[in-house]
C-alpha positions as CSV (number, residue, x, y, z in Angstrom):
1,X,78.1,95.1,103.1
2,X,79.1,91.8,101.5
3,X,79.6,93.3,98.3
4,X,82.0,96.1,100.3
5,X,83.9,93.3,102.1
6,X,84.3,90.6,99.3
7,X,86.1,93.8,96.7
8,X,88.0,94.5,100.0
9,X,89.0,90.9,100.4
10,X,90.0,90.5,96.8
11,X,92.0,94.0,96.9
12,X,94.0,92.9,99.8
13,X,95.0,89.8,98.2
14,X,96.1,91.6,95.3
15,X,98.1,94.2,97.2
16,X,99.7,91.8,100.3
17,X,102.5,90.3,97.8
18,X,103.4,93.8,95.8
19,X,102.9,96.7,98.2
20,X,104.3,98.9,101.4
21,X,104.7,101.1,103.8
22,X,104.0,101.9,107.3
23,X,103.2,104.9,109.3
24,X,106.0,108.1,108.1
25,X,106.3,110.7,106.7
26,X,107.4,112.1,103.5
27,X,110.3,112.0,105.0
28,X,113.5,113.9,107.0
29,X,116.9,114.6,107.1
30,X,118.9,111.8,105.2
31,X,116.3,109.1,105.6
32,X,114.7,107.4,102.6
33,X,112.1,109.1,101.2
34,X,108.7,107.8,103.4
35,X,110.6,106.2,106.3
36,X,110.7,107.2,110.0
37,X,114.3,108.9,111.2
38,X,116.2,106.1,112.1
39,X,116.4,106.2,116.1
40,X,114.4,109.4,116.0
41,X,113.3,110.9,119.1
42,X,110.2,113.7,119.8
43,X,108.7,115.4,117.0
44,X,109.8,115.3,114.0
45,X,109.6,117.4,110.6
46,X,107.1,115.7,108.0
47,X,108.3,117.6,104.6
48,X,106.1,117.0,101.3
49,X,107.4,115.6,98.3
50,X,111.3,114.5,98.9
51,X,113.0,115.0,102.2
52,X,114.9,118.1,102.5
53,X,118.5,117.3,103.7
54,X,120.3,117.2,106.7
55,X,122.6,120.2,105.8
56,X,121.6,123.8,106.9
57,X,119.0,122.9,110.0
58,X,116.8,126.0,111.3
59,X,117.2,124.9,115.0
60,X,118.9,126.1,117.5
61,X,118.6,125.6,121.6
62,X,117.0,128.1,123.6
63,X,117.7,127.2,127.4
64,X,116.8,123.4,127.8
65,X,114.9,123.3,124.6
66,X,115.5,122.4,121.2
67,X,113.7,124.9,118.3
68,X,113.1,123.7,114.9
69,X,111.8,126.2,112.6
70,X,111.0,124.4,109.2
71,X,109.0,124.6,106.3
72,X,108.2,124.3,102.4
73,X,107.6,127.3,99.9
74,X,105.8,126.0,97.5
75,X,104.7,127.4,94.1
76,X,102.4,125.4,92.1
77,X,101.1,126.1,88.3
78,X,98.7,123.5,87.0
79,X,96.5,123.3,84.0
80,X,93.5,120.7,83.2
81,X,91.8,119.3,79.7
82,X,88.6,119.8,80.8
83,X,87.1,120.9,84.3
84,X,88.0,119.5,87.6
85,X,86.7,119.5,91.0
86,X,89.0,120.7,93.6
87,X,90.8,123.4,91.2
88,X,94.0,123.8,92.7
89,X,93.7,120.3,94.4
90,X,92.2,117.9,91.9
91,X,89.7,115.7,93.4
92,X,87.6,114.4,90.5
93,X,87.0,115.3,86.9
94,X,83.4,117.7,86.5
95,X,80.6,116.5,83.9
96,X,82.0,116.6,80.7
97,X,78.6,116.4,79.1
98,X,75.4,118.8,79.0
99,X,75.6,122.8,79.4
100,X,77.6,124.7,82.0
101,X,76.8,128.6,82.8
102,X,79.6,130.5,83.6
103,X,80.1,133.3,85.7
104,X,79.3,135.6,83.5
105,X,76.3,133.8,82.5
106,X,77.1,132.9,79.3
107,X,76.4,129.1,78.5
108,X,78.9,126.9,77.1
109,X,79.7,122.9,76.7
110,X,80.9,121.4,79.9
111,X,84.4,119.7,79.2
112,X,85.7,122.8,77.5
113,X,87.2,124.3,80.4
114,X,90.9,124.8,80.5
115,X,91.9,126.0,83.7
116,X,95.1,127.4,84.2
117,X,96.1,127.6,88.1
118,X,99.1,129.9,89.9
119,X,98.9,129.4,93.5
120,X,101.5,130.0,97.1
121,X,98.5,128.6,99.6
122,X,99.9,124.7,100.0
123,X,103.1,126.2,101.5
124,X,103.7,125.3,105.0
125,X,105.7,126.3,107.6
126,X,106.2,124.5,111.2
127,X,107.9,124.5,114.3
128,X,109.1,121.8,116.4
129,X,110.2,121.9,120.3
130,X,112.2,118.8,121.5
131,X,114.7,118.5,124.9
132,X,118.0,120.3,124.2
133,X,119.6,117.1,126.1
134,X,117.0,114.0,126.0
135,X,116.4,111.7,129.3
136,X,117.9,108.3,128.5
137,X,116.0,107.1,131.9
138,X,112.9,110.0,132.1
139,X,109.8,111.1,129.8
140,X,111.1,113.2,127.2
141,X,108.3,116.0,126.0
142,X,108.2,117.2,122.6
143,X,105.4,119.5,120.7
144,X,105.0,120.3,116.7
145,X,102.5,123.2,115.5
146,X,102.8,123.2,111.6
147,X,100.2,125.5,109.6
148,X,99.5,126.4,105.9
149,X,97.7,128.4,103.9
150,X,94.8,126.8,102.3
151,X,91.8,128.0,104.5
152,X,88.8,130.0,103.4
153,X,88.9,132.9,101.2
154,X,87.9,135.5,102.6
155,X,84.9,137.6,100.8
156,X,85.5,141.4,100.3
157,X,83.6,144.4,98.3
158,X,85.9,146.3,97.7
159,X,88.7,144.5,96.5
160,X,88.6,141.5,93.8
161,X,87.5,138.4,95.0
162,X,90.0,135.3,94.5
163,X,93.0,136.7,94.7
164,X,95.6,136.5,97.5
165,X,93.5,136.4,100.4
166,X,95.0,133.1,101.9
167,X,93.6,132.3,105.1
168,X,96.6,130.6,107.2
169,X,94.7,127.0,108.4
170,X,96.2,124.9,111.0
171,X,97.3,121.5,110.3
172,X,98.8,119.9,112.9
173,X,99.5,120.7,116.4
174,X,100.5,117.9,119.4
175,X,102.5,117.6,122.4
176,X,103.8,114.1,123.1
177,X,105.3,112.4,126.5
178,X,107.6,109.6,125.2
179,X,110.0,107.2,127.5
180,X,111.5,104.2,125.6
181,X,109.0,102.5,123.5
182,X,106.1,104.8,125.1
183,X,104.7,107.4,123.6
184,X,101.7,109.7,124.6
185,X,100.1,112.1,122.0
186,X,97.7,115.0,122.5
187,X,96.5,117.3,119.9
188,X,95.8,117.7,116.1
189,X,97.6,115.1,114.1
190,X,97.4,112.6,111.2
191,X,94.9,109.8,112.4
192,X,95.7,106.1,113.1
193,X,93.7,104.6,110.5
194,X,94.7,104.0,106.7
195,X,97.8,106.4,107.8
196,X,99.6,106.6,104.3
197,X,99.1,109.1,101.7
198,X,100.8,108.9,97.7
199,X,103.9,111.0,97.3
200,X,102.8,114.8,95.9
201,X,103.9,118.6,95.5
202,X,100.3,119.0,93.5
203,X,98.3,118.0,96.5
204,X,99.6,119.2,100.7
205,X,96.6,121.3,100.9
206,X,94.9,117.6,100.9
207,X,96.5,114.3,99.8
208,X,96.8,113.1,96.0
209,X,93.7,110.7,95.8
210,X,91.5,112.1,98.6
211,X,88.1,110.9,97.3
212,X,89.9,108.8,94.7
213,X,90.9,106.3,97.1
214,X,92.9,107.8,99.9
215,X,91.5,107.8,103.3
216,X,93.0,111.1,104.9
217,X,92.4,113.2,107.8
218,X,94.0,115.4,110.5
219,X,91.8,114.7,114.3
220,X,92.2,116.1,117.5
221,X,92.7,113.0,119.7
222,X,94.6,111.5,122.3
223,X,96.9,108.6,121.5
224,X,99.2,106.2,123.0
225,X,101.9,104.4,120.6
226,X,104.1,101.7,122.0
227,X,107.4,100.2,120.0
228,X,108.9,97.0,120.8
229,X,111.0,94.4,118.3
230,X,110.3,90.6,118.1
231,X,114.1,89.4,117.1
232,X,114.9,91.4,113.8
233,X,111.0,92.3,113.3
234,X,109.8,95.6,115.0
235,X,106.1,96.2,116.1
236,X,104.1,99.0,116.4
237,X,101.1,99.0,118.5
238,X,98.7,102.1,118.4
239,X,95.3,103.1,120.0
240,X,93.4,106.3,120.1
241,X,90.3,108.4,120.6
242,X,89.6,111.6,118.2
243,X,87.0,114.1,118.0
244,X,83.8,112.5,116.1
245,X,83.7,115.3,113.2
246,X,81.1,114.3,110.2
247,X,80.4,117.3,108.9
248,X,78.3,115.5,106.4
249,X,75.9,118.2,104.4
250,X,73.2,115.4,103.0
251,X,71.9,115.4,106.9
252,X,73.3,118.1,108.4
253,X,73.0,121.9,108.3
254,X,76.5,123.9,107.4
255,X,77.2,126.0,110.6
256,X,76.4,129.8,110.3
257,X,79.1,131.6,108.5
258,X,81.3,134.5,110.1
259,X,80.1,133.2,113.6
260,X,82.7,132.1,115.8
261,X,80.6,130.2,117.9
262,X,78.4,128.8,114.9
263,X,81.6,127.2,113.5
264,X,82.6,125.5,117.0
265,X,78.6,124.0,117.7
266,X,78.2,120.2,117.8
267,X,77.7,118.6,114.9
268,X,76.1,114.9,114.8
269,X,79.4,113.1,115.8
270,X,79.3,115.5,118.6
271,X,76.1,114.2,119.6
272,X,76.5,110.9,119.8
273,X,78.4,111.5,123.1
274,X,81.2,108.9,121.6
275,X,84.4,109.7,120.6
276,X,85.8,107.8,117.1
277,X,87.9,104.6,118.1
278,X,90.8,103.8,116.3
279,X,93.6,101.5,116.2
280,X,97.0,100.4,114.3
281,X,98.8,97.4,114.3
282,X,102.1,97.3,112.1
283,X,105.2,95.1,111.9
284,X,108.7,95.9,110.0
285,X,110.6,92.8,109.2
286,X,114.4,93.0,107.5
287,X,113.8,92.7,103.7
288,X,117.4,92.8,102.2
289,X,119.4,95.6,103.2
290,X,116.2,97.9,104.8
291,X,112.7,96.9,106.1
292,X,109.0,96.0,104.8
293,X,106.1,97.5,107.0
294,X,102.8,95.9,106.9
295,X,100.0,97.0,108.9
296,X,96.5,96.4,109.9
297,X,94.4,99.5,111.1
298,X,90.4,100.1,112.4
299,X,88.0,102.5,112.8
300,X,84.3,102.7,114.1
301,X,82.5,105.8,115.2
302,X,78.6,106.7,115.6
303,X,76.4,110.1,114.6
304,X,73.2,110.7,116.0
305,X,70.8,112.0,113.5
306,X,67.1,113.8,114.2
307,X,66.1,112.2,117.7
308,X,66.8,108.7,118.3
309,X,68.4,107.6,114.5
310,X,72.2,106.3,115.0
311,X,74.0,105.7,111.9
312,X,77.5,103.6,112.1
313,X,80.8,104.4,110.9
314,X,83.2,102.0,110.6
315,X,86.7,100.6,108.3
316,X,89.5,98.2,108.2
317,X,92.1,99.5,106.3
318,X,96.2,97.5,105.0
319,X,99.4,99.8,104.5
320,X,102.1,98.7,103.7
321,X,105.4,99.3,102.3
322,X,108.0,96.8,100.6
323,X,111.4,97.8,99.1
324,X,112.0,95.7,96.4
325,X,115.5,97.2,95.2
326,X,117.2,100.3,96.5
327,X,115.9,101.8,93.4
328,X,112.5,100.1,93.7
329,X,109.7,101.0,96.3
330,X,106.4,100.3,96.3
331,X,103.5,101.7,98.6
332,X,99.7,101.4,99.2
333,X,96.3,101.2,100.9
334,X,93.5,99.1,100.9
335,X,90.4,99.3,102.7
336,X,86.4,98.6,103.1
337,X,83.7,100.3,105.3
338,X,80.7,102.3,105.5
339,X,79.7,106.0,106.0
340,X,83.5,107.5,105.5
341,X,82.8,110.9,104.8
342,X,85.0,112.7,107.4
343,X,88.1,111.0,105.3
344,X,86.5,111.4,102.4
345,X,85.7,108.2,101.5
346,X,82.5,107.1,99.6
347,X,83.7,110.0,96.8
348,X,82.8,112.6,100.1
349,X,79.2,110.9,100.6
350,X,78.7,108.9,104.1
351,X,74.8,108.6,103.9
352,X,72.4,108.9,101.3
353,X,68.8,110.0,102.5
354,X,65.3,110.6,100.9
355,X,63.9,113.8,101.1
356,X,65.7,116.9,102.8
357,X,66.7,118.7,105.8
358,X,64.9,118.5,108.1
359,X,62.4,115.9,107.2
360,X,65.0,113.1,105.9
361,X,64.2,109.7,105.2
362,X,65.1,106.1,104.6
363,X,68.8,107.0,105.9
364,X,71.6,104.7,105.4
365,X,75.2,104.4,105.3
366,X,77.2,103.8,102.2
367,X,78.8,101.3,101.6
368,X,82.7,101.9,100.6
369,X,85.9,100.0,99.2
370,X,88.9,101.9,97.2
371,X,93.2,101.8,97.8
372,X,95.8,103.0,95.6
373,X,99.2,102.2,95.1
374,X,102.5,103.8,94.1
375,X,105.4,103.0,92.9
376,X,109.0,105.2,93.5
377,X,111.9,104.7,91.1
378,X,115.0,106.4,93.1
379,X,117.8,107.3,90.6
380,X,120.8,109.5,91.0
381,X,121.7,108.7,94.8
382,X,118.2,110.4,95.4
383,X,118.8,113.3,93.3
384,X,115.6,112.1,90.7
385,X,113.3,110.0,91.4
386,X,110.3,108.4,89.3
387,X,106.8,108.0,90.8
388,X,103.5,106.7,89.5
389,X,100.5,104.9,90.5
390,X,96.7,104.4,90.8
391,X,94.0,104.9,92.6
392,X,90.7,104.4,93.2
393,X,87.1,105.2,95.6
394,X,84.3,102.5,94.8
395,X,80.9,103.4,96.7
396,X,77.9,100.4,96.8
397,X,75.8,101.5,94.4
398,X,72.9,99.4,96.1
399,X,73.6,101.7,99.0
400,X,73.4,105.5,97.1
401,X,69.7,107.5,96.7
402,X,69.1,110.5,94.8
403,X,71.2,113.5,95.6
404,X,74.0,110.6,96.6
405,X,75.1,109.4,92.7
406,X,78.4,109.6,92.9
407,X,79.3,105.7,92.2
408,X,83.2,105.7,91.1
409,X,86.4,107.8,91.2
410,X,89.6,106.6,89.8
411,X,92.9,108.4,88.7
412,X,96.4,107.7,87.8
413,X,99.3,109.6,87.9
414,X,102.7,109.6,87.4
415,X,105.6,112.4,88.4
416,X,109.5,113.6,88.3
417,X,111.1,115.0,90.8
418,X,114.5,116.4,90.9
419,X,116.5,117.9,93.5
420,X,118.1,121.4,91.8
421,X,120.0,121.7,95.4
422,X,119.5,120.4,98.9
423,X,117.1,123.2,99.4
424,X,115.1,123.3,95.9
425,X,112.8,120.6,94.3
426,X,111.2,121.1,91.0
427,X,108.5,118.4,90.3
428,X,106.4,117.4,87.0
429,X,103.2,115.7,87.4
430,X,100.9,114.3,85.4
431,X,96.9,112.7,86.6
432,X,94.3,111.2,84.5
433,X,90.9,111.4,86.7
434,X,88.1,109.2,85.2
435,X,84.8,109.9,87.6
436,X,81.3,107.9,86.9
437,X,77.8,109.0,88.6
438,X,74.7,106.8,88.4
439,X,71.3,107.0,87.4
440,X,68.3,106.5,89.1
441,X,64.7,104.8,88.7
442,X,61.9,105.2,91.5
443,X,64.7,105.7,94.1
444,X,66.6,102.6,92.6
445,X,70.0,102.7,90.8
446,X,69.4,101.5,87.4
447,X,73.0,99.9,85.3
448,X,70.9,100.4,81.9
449,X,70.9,104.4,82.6
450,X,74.4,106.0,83.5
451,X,74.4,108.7,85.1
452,X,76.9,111.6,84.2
453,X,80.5,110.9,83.9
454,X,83.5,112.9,83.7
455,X,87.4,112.4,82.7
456,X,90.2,115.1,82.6
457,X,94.0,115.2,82.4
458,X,95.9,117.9,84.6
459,X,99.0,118.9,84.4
460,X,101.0,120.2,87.4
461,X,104.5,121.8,87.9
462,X,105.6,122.7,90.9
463,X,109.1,124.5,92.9
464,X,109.3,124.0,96.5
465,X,111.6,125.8,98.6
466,X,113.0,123.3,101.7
467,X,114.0,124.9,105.1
């Protein structure tokens, strides 16, 4: 855990002076792309990629209610050097050494794959429901359901498998009480800790850098957010309890498929009879002519596994956000903990265990430490606009076993964006993925005998429709 805390230590120093931004998202309306709605009130529109414009709004009032229908249509093509885990959304590069089968059973050299992707699934679409005529005095209710495309294939025999059986999957969906600086949530949305996520059209079905140093998750939970200002400087204090989902296959059996009630059994979070606690703490002072956001976020959970074995999770995470120019932006996380697996931290490992299910042994957490950060070059009052950045997901290797090797995942990318009309964004990205595994001797990891390691380059265009 030292080792864990000291890298996190020595990231945050190096991120404090340089890097931003504080809970938003990608942006709405005219607001600069990853800041809140100025004055904003109820629930508001999170598009990916740049904001969509204030022009043309799909709302309209239906009795005492507002309705928001919104959304993005998103194609994507993408094609990679060699083979990448994730497909469609990158996650880290495959083993670009030794044999691969293929499914036609012929045997080839891994790193010779060039996969070349269409896909629709990361569109969204949304809908928003906010007071027609909001209480200055009174609670003022609000609810957001927002859904995409990017669950399960479905299996069929009859028809060819992959094709364009896109399950719709449900991303978000809250109701929230808010008077003045109050706010009550309740439902599925983004969770408190590590909140930020790297700019992308590539990745919506999950975040550019999930695994690679980009906590993520969306948590049923109930939250209370409360806004004040200290002079010029506003505050932001959050706190919240959300559902303890591991889902963590190393110690776990993977619910029955096709079974309703299979997919909605307790898993070891469940068990532990504790919710996940969470917390944010985030200040905005001027900087020039906008505002820096810094904040400080926690997390600690508990999973319950075979009788009476409790195994910890827990994280600190720093976002932050710091305009440096009005054509200069930079953004990040940092953070350090153990047993992150339902953000997919650890490179998607949370506990490495001798032997198998059900007879596991010698359990413990791993150990974790990763960030990125990003950097967004605004040009043309908006209309292009630059990104690029790195990130990074460092396990303890003192910490992984045998069937849990992975021991490093970095990437970097770097992306265009320009706005064809207020509607239309075509994007370019680029990402190099670099992913190391370790070896093993008698149980312990061994420097002297790397394990496999993998590196690809993916290219990804993408066209998003804004509504």
């Amino acid at each position: 855990m030292a080792k864990v805390c000291s890298r996190a230590v020595l990231l945050a120093a190096a991120l404090i002076p340089v890097i931003a931004f504080g809970q938003a998202p990608a942006g709405d309306d005219n607001t600069a792309v990853g800041e809140q709605p100025k004055g904003s009130t109820g629930a508001q529109p999170s598009y990916p990629g740049l904001p969509r414009g204030q022009a043309s709004k799909l709302e309209t009032e239906i009795g005492p209610v507002k309705a928001r229908f919104y959304g993005t249509i998103l194609f994507n093509s993408s094609i990679s050097t060699s083979e990448v885990i994730g497909q469609e959304v990158p996650l880290w590069a495959g083993n670009n050494g030794g044999a691969i089968t293929y499914p036609d059973g012929s045997v080839g050299r891994a790193g010779n794959d060039h996969d070349l992707v269409f896909t629709m699934r990361q569109s969204i679409v949304g809908l928003t429901l906010n007071p027609a005529k909001p209480s200055a005095t009174g609670w003022n209710p609000s609810a957001l359901v927002e859904m995409d495309f990017f669950g399960p294939r479905t299996a069929d025999t009859f028809s060819p498998e992959n094709r364009v059986f896109n399950v719709p999957r449900l991303r978000l969906a809250y109701l929230q009480l808010e008077h003045r600086g109050l706010k009550f949530v309740f439902g599925q949305d983004k969770m408190i800790l590590a909140p930020l996520d790297p700019v992308s059209l590539s990745h919506v079905g999950a975040p550019l850098g999930a695994s690679a140093g980009d906590l993520w998750g969306w948590f049923p939970q109930a939250r209370v957010d409360w806004t004040s200002t200290l002079g010029t400087t506003g505050l932001l204090m959050q706190f919240g309890v959300l559902r303890p989902q591991f889902g963590d296959t190393r110690l776990e059996t993977a619910p029955t498929s096709g079974s309703v009630f299979d997919l909605g059994s307790s898993g070891l979070g469940e068990r532990s009879g504790q919710p996940f606690y969470q917390g944010r703490v985030a200040i905005s002072p001027p900087v020039r002519s906008n505002s820096a956001t810094f904040g400080v976020s926690g997390h600690y959970g508990k999973e319950v596994v075979g009788v009476n074995h409790d195994l910890d999770s827990w994280a600190v995470a720093i976002d932050m956000r710091l305009p440096l120019d009005p054509h200069f932006i930079l953004r990040g996380e940092g953070y350090a903990g153990s047993n992150l697996v339902p953000f997919m931290g650890g490179i998607v490992q949370g506990a490495a265990a001798i032997g198998s299910i059900p007879t596991l042994t010698d359990i413990r957490g791993i150990g974790d430490g990763g960030g990125w950060l990003e950097a967004i070059i605004p040009m043309n009052s908006g209309k292009d606009t630059l990104y690029f950045g790195a990130g990074t997901d460092d396990p303890k290797n003192s910490d992984l076993l045998p069937g849990t090797t992975r021991s490093k995942n970095s990437f970097l990318w770097a992306s265009y964006f320009r706005k064809i009309t207020k509607e239309v964004t075509a994007a370019l990205e680029w990402s190099y993925w670099d992913f190391q595994t370790i070896a093993f001797v008698a149980n312990n990891p061994t420097r002297e005998t790397k394990g496999s390691i993998g590196t690809a380059h993916v290219i990804n265009i993408s066209i998003a429709y804004q509504f």
